[in-house]
C-alpha positions as CSV (number, residue, x, y, z in Angstrom):
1,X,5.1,190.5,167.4
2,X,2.2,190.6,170.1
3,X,0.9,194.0,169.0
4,X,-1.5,194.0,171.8
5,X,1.0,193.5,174.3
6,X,3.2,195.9,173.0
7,X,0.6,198.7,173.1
8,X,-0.1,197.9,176.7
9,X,3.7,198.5,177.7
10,X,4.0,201.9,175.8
11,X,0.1,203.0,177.3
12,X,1.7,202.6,181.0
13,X,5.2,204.7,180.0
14,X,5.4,207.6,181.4
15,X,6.5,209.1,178.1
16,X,2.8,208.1,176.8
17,X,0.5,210.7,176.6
18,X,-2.9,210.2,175.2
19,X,-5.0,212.9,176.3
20,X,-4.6,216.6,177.0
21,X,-2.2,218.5,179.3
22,X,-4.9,221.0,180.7
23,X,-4.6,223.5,179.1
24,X,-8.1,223.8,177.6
25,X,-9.1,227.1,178.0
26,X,-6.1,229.0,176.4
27,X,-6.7,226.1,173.3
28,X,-10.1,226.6,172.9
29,X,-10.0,230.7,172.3
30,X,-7.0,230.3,169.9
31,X,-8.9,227.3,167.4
32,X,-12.7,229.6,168.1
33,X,-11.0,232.3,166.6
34,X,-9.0,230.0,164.0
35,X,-11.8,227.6,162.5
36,X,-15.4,228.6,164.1
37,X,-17.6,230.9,162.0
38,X,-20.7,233.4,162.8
39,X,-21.8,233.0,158.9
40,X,-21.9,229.0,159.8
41,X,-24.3,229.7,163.1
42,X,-26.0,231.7,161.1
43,X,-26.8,229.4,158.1
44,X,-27.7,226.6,160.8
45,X,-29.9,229.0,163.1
46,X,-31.8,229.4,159.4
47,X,-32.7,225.6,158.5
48,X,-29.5,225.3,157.3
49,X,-30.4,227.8,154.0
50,X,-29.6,231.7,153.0
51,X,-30.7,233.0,150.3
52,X,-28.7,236.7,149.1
53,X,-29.2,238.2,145.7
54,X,-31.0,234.8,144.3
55,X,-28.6,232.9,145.2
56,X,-29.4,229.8,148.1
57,X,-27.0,228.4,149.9
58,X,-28.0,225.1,151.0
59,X,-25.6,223.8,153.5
60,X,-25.9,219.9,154.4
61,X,-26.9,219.4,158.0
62,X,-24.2,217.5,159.2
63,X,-21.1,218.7,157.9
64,X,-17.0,219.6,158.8
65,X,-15.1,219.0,162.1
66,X,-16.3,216.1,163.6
67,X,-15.4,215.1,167.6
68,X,-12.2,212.9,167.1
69,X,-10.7,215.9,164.5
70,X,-11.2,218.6,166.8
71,X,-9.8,216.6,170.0
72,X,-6.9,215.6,167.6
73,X,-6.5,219.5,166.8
74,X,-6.6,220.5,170.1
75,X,-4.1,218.3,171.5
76,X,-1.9,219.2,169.2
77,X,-1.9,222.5,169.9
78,X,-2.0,221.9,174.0
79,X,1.5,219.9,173.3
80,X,3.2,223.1,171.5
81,X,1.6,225.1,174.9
82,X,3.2,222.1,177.5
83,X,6.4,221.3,175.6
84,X,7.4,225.4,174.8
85,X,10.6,224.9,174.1
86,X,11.0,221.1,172.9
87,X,11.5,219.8,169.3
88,X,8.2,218.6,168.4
89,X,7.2,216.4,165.4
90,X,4.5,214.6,163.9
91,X,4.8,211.7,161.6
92,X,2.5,212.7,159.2
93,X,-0.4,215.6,158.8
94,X,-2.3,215.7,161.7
95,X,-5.4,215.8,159.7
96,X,-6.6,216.5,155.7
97,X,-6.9,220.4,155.8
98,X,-4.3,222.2,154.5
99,X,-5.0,225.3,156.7
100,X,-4.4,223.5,160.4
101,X,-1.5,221.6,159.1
102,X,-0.1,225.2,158.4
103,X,-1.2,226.4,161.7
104,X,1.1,223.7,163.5
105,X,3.8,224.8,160.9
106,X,3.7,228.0,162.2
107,X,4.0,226.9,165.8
108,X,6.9,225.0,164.9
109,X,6.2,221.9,164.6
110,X,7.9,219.4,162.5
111,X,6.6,217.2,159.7
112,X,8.7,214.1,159.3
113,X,9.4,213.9,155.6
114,X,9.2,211.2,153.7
115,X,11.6,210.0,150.9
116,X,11.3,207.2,148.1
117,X,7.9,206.3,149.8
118,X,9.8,205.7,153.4
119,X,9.3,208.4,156.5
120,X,13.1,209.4,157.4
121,X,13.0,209.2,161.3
122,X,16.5,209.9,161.4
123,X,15.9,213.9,162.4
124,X,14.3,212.5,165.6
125,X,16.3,212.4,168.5
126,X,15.9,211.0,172.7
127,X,13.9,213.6,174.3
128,X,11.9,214.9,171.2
129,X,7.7,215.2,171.6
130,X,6.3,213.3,168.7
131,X,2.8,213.7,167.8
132,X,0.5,210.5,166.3
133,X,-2.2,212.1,164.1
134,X,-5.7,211.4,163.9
135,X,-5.1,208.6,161.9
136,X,-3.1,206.9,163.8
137,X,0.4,205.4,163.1
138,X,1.9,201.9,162.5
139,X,3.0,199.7,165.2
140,X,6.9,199.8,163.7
141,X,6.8,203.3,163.6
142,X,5.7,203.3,167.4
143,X,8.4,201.1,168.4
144,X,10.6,203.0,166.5
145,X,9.5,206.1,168.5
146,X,9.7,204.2,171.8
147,X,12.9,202.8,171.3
148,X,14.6,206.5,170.9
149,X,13.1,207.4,174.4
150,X,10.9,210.3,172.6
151,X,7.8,211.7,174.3
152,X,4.7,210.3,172.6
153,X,1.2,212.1,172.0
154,X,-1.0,209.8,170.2
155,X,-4.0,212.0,168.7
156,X,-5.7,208.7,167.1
157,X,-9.3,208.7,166.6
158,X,-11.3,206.8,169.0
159,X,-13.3,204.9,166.1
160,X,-9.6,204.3,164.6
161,X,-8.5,202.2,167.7
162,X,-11.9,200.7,167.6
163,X,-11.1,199.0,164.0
164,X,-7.8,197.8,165.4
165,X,-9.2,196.4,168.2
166,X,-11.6,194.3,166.0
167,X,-8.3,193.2,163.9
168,X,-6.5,192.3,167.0
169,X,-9.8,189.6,167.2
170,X,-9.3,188.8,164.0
171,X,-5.1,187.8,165.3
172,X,-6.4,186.3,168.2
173,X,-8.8,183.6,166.0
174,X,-6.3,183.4,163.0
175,X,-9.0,185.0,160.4
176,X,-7.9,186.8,157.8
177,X,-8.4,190.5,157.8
178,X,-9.9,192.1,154.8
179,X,-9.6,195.5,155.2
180,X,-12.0,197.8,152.9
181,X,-9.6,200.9,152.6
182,X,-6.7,202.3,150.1
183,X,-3.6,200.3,151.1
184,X,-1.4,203.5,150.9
185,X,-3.4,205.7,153.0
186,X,-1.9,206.6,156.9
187,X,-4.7,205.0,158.5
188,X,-5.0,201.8,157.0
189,X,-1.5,201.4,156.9
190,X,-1.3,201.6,160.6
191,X,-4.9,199.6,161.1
192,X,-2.9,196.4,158.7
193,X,0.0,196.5,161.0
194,X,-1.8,195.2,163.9
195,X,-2.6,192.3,161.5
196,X,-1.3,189.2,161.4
197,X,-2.7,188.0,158.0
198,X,-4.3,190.3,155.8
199,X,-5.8,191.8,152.4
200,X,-6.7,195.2,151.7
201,X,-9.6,195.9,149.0
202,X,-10.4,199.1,147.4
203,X,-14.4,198.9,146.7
204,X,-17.2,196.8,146.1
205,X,-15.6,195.8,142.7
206,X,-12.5,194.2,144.0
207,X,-14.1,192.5,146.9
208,X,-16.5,190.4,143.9
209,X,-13.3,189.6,142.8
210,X,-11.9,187.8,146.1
211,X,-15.5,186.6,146.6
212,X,-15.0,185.0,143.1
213,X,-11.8,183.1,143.8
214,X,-13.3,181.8,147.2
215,X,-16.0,180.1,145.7
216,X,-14.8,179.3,142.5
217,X,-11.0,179.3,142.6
218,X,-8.8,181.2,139.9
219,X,-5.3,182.6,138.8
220,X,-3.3,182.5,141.9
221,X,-0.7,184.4,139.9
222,X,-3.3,187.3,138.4
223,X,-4.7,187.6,142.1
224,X,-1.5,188.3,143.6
225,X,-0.5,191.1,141.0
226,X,-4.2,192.4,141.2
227,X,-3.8,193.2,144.9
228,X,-0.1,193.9,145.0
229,X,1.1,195.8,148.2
230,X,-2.2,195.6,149.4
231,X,-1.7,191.8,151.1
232,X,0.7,190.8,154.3
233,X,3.6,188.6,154.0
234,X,3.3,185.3,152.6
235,X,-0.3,185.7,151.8
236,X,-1.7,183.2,149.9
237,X,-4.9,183.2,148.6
238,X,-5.8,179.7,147.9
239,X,-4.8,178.9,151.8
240,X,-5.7,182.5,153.9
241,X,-9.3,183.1,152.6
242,X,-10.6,180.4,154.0
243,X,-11.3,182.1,157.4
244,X,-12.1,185.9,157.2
245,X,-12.8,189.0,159.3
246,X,-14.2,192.4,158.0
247,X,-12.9,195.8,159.0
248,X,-12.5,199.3,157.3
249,X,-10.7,202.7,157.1
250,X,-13.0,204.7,158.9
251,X,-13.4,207.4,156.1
252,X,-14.7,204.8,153.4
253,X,-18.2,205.1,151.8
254,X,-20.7,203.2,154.6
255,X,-22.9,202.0,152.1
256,X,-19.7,200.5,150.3
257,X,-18.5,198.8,153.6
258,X,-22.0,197.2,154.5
259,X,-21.9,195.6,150.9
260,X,-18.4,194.4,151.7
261,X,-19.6,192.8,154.7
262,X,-22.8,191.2,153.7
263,X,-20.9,189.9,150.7
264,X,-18.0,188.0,152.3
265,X,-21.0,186.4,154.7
266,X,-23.1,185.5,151.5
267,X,-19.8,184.1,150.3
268,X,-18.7,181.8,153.2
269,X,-22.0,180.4,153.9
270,X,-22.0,179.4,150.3
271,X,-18.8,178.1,150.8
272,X,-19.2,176.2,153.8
273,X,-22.6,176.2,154.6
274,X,-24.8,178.0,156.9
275,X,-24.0,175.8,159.9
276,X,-20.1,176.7,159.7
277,X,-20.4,180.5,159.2
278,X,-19.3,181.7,162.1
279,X,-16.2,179.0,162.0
280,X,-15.2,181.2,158.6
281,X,-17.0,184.9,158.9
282,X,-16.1,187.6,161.5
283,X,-17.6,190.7,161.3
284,X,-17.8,193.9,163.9
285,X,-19.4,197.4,163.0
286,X,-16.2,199.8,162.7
287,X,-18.5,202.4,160.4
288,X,-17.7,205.6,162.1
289,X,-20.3,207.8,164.0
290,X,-18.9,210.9,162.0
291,X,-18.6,209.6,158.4
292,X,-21.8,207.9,158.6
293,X,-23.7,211.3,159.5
294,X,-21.9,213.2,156.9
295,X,-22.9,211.0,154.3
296,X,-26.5,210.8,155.5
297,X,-26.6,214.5,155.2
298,X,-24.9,214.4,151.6
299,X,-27.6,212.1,150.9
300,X,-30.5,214.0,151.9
301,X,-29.2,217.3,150.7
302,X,-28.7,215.8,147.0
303,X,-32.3,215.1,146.9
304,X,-33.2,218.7,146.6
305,X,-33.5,220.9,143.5
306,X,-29.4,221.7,143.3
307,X,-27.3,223.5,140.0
308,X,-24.7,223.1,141.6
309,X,-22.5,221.3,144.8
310,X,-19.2,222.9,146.5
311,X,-17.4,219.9,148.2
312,X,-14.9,221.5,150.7
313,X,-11.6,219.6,152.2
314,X,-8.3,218.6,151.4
315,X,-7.4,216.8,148.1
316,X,-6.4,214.0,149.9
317,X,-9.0,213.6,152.0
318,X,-10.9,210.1,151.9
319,X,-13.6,211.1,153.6
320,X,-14.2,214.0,151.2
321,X,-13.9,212.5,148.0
322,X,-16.8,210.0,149.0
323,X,-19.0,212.9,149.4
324,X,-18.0,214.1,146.1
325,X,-18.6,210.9,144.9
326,X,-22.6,210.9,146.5
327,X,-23.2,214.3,144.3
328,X,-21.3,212.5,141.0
329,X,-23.9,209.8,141.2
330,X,-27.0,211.9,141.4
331,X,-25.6,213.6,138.1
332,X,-24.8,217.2,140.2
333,X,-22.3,219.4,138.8
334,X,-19.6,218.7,141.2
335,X,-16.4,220.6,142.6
336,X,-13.7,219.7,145.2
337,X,-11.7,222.7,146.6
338,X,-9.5,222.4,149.5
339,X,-9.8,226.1,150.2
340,X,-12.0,229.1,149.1
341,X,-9.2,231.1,147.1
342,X,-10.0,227.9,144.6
343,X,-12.6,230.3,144.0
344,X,-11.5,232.5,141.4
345,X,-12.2,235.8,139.4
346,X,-14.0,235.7,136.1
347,X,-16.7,233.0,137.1
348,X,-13.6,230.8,137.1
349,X,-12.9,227.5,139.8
350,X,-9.6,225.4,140.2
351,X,-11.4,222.2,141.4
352,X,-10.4,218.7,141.3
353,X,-12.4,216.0,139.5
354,X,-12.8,212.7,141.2
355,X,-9.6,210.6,140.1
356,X,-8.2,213.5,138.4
357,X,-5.8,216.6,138.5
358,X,-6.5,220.3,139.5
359,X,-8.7,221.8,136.3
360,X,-9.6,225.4,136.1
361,X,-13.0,225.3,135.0
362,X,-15.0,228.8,133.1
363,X,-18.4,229.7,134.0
364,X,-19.5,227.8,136.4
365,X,-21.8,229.4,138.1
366,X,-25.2,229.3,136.2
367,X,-26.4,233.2,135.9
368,X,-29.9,233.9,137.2
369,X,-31.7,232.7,140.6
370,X,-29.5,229.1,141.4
371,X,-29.6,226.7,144.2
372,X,-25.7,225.8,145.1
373,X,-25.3,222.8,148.2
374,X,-22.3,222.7,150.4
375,X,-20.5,220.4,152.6
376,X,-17.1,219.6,154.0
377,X,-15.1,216.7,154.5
378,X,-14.3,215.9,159.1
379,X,-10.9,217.9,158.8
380,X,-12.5,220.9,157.7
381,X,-13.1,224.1,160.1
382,X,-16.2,225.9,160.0
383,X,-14.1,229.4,159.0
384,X,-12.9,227.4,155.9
385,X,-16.4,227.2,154.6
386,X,-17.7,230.0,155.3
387,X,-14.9,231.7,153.0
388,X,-15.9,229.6,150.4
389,X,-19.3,230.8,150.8
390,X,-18.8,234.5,150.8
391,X,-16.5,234.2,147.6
392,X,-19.4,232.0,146.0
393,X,-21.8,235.4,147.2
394,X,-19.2,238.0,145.4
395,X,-18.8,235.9,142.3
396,X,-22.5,235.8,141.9
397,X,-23.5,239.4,142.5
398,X,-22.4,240.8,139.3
399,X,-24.0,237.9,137.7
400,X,-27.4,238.4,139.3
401,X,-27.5,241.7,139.0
């Protein structure tokens, strides 16, 4: 299928719709009341501190919503204002935060549900509005859309339809993609399908690994178990390694992705030689804006004196677990919440350890004068955090006092 071509076509239908409908002004009041947060301005008017009781908030400097979020928010909620009375759906959540995902809920919009692994587009009928999320969506499940004669609003990031333009260069030049992401999540699901040949690697670890069997050779058999679902049809690794291009899911770790990169050019000039590299190594920066910052500021903020760091966003948020994952390796006490009612009596939190289930955990806030950072994942609203701030303030008071 000529991806490119076929994204053309449904850009110039006139049941495409890719930015707002104007109505701006009624959408802004409605998500400044919703997500924005006095506390927030506050704490960012101050050098990013505040200090109540002995206890310091130090809040990371870049931090929650980020530009393609918020515009993917608020076209959402300008297509429930410009479709009124219209079935609208959206193929999966329109971002990571359980909070807006409940909002559109509430403004009747419909998820599409997904059974045995497979979205059932069967409730979707000629005429619906269907809404691509921030993520983006596959090309099949665009067809699929466009087929049924709905009405499409695609919501996808800017920096997401940057990384599939660099795979459709990859197409165009018959490299292989290798795509530095988690083959099940939405975005790199729909970032593979504008592939032609591809292979999707988890980290730093499992990249080593494919840089191992280029240079060296291996199990043909143990690779293609290893990277099971994560590889296009008829892949084969002893035949579509030999030319490769690098891309990413936006919300991976950047430092992770550079490695990736510099790796797989390390390994094809060793295999073919310095004069041939570009004949066998692609490479484009597709690090996002957004993501990069965050992590900066994670960085920086985990060099100060902290008991303690809050990580606030969705469970199933990648971009949020890799700031988790910065405090983890600086040997911080560490806890994910999606939401500030994780925040419970009794000096009590339900958090979520990297790679693990929801744990309650007892006593975790040190008594005395303590230090305690904060940051949120790009799909979480300022009002999110600062309830998770003034729930950290009333669970401390008693303890200070």
């Amino acid at each position: 299928m000529d991806t490119k071509a076929f994204k053309r076509s449904l850009q110039q239908s006139e049941n495409y719709h890719r930015k707002g409908f104007g109505h701006e002004a009624e959408v802004t009041e409605v998500m400044k009341t919703a997500y924005q947060s006095s506390l927030i301005q506050q704490i960012r008017d101050n050098n990013y501190r505040l200090e109540r009781n002995g206890v310091t908030i130090r809040l990371a400097e870049s931090f929650g919503f980020c530009w393609g979020v918020e515009r993917a928010v608020a076209i959402a909620y300008e297509t429930r204002q410009h479709f009124p009375t219209e079935r609208i759906w959206i193929t999966n959540e329109i971002i990571h935060n359980p909070s807006v995902n409940q909002h559109l809920r509430d403004m009747e919009v419909g998820f599409i549900a997904v059974d045995s692994g497979q979205k059932d587009f069967s409730v979707v009928d000629s005429g619906d509005v269907v809404i691509l999320p921030a993520f983006g969506a596959s090309v099949q499940e665009m067809q699929l859309l466009n087929d049924k004669g709905c009405k499409i609003v695609d919501t996808t990031c800017p920096w997401v339809s940057k990384v599939w333009n660099s795979v459709e260069k990859h197409k165009k030049k018959d490299y292989t993609s290798i795509i530095h992401g988690q083959y099940k999540h939405e975005e790199t699901v729909a970032t593979s399908s504008f592939a032609d040949k591809y292979l999707i690697v988890l980290n730093l670890q499992q990249a080593e690994y494919v840089s191992n069997y280029i240079i060296y050779g291996g199990d043909r058999n143990e690779f293609m178990a290893k990277f099971s679902n994560a590889y296009s049809a008829g892949f084969d690794p002893d035949v579509d390694l030999e030319r490769v291009g690098i891309a990413n899911q936006t919300t991976m770790l950047k430092t992770e992705t550079e490695q990736i990169g510099k790796l797989f050019e390390k390994t094809m000039m060793r295999k073919f030689g310095p004069a041939q590299l570009n004949e066998h190594f692609l490479s484009f920066n597709t690090i996002c804006d957004a993501t990069q910052e965050r992590q900066d500021a994670m960085l920086s903020l985990v060099e100060d004196k902290l008991d303690l760091m809050v990580v606030i966003g969705g469970f199933n948020s990648s971009n949020t677990t890799h700031l988790q994952e910065i405090a983890i390796d600086k040997t911080i006490p560490s806890y994910h919440i999606d939401c500030a009612e994780r925040i419970l009596p009794g000096n009590r939190i339900e958090h979520k350890p990297l790679g693990g289930d929801l744990v309650i955990a007892q006593n975790w806030l040190p008594s005395g004068k303590i230090v305690v950072g904060v940051t949120s994942g790009a799909s979480t609203p300022d009002k999110v955090v600062e309830d998770a701030i003034d729930r950290i303030f009333e669970r401390t008071t008693v303890a200070v006092a």
